[in-house]
C-alpha positions in Angstrom: 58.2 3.5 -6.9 55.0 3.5 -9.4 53.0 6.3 -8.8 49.7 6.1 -7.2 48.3 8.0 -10.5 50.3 5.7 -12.8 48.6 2.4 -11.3 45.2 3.4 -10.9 45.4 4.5 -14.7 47.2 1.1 -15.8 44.5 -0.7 -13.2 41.5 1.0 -14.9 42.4 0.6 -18.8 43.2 -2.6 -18.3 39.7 -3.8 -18.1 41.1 -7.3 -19.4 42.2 -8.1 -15.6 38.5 -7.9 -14.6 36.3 -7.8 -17.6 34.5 -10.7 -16.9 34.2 -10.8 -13.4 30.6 -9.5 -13.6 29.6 -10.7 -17.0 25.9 -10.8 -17.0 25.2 -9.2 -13.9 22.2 -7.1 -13.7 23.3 -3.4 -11.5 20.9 -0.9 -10.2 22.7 2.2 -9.6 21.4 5.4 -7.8 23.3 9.1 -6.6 25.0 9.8 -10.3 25.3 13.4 -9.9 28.1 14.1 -12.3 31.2 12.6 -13.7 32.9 13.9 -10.0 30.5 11.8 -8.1 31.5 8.3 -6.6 28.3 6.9 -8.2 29.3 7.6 -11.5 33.6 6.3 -10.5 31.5 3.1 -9.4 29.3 2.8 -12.6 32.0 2.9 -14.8 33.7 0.0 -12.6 30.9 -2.4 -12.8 29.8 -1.5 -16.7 34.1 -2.6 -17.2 33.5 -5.7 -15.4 31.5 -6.3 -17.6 27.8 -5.7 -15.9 24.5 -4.6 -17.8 24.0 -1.2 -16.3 20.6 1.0 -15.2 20.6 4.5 -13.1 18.0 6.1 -11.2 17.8 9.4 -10.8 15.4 12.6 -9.8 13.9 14.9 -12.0 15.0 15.9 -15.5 18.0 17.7 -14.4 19.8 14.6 -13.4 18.4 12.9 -15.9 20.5 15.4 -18.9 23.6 14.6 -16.9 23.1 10.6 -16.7 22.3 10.8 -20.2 25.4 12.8 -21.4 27.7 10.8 -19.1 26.4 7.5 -20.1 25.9 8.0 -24.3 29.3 6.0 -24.8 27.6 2.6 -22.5 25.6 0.6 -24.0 21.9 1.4 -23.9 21.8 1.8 -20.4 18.5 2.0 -18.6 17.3 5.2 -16.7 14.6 5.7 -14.5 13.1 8.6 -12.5 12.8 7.7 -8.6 12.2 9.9 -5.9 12.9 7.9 -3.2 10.8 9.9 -0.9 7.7 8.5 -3.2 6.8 4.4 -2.7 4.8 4.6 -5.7 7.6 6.1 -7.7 10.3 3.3 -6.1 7.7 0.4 -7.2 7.5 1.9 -10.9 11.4 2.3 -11.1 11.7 -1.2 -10.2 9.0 -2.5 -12.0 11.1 -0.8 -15.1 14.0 -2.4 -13.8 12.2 -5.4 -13.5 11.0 -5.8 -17.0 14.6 -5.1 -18.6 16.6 -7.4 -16.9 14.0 -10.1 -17.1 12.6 -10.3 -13.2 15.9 -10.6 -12.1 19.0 -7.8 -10.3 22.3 -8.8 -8.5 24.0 -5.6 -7.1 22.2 -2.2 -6.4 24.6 0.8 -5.4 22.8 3.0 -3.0 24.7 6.2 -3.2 21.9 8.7 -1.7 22.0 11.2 0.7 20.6 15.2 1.5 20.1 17.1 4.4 19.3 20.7 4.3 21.5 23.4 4.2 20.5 24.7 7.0 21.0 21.4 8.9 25.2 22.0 7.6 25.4 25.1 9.8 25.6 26.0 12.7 25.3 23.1 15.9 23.5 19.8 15.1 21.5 20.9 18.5 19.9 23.6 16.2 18.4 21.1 13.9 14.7 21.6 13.2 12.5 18.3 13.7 11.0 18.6 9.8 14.9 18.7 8.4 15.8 15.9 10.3 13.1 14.4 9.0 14.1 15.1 5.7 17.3 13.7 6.2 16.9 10.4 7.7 14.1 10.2 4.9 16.7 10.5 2.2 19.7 9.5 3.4 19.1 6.5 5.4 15.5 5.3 4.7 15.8 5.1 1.3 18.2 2.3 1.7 15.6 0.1 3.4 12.8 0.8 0.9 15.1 0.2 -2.2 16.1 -3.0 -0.8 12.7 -4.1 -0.4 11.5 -3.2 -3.8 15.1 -5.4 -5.0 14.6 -7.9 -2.5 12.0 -10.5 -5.0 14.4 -9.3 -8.1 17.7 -10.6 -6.1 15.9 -13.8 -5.5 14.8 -14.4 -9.0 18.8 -14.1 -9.1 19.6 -16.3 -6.7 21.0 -13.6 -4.1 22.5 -10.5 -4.9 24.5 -7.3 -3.6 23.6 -4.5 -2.1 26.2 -1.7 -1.3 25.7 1.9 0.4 28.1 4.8 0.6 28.7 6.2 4.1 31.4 8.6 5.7 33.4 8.7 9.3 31.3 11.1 10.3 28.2 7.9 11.8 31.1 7.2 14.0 32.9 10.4 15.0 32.2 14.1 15.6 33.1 15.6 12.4 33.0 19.1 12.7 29.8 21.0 10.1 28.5 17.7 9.2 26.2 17.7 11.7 22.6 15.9 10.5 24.5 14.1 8.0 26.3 12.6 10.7 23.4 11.7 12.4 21.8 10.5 9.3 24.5 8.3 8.2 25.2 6.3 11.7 21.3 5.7 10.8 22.3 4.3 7.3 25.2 2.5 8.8 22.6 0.3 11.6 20.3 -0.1 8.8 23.0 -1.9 7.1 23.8 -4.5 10.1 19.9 -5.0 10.2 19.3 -5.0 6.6 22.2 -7.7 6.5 20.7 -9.9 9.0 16.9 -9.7 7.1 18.1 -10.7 3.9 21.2 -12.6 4.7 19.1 -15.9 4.2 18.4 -15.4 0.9 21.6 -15.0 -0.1 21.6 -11.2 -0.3 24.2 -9.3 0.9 24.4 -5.3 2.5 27.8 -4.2 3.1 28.2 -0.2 3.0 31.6 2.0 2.5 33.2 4.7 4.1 35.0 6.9 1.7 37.3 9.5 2.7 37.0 13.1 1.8 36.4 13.4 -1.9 35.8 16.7 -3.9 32.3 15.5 -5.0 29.3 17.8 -5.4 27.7 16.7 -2.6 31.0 17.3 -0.2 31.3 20.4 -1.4 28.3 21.7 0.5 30.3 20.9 3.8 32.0 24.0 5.2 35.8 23.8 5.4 36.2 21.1 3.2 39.9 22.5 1.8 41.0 22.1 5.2 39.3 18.7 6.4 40.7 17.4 3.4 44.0 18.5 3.7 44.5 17.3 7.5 43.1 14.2 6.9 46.2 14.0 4.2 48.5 15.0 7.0 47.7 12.3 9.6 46.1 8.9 7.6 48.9 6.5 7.7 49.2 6.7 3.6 50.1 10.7 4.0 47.4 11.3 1.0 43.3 11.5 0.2 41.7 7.9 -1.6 40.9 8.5 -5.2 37.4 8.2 -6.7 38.7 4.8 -8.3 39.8 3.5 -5.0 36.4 3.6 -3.4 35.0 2.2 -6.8 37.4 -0.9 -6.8 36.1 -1.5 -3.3 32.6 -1.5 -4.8 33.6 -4.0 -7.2 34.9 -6.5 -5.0 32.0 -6.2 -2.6 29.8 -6.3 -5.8 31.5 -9.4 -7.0 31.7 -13.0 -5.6 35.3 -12.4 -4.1 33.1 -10.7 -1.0 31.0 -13.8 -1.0 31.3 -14.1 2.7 31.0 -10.4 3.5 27.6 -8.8 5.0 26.9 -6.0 7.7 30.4 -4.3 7.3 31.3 -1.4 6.5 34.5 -1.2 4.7 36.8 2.2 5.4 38.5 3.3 2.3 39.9 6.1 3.3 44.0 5.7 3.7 43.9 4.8 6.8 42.8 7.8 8.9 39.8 5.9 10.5 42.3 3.9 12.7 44.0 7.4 13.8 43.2 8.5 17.6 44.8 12.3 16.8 
């Protein structure tokens, strides 16, 4: 039997298999927060297939790691956003907008935060300004980004737009709390967001990854062991890889997911179909 590590490698240098399958696409691509993040697994996907490339990010700190992780692409663009700033969305666009010529087929939403504080404890403890906070950035931003790509997808003639998400919309996952909350929020704007733009020929479609060992998950308490049980019961017997959940990305990113909009797609091994 090939090993899992053995056929993602072959799968991934073997860029020939997909090179072209988004030749000339235009990608927008927020959330890069280092080269452990699913952002970046799913940048490196798209630029392979062959897509021209920008990143958004916040602040100059995240800016010094895009830069260093991307110096080997090719002149990718990168523009500060905070999304919790319209005026700073419409200027990133409006960047956007004037290198790839009016025009943008897939943006990868890969945003979320909730306070610390929000990560402890009971989700009844939650304070109203930091779940504020949290819907702000994890699930609103969606809907704003989308409407500042909305007129550059239709200068393309439709587009993509895909949105990380976890189990824990659907489920009670024990200490995630507000980002639970927060991403069954991202995960309704997706069905709406789907049925808004789905006449223009602009797709939503968000996934749910299983447990990764990403910056982000590692402020989750207890991660070791939610990560090892979830090995123990999905039917595979194993955690997804980074470049499983960026595959996914491609496919919804390319014209293979054609008729695909308001899903969200589980890549996680199979534990979401578990009952224990």
């Amino acid at each position: 039997m090939i090993k899992l590590e053995t056929m993602l490698e072959t799968e991934v240098k073997s860029s020939s298999a997909y090179a072209s399958i988004l030749a000339g696409k235009k990608v927008l691509i927020s959330g890069v927060a280092n080269k452990r993040s699913i952002a970046w697994a799913i940048a490196q996907m798209l630029y392979e297939a062959g897509a021209e490339v920008a990143f958004s990010y916040q602040g100059d700190r995240l800016k010094e790691t895009v830069l260093e992780l991307t110096q080997d692409m090719k002149s990718p663009l990168l523009v500060d956003c905070d999304v919790t700033k319209d005026d700073m969305i419409s200027s990133a666009f409006q960047s956007v907008s004037d290198r790839f010529n009016g025009k943008l087929d897939i943006f990868v939403h890969c945003l979320a935060f909730a306070p610390k504080e929000t990560l402890q404890g009971g989700y009844i403890s939650t304070e109203r300004e930091h779940f504020a906070i949290a819907q702000d950035i994890s699930a609103y931003s969606l809907t704003a980004m989308a409407r500042a790509a909305r007129p550059l997808m239709n200068n393309a003639g439709g587009g993509s737009i895909i949105t990380l998400t976890y189990l824990g919309a659907e489920r009670v996952v024990p200490n995630y709390n507000m980002m639970g909350i927060a991403k069954a929020s991202l995960e309704a704007g997706v069905r709406y967001l789907a049925q808004d733009l789905g006449q223009e020929n602009i797709r939503v479609n968000g996934i749910s990854a299983g447990p990764i060992k990403t910056l982000a998950a590692r402020g989750i308490a207890d991660l070791n062991t939610m990560m090892n049980r979830h090995a123990e019961i999905s039917p595979l017997r194993r955690n997804v890889e980074l470049e499983e959940v960026a595959g996914t990305a491609l496919f919804l990113a390319s014209p293979l997911s054609s008729g695909i909009t308001g899903e969200v797609i589980h890549v996680d091994c199979g534990y979401s179909i578990m009952a224990m």
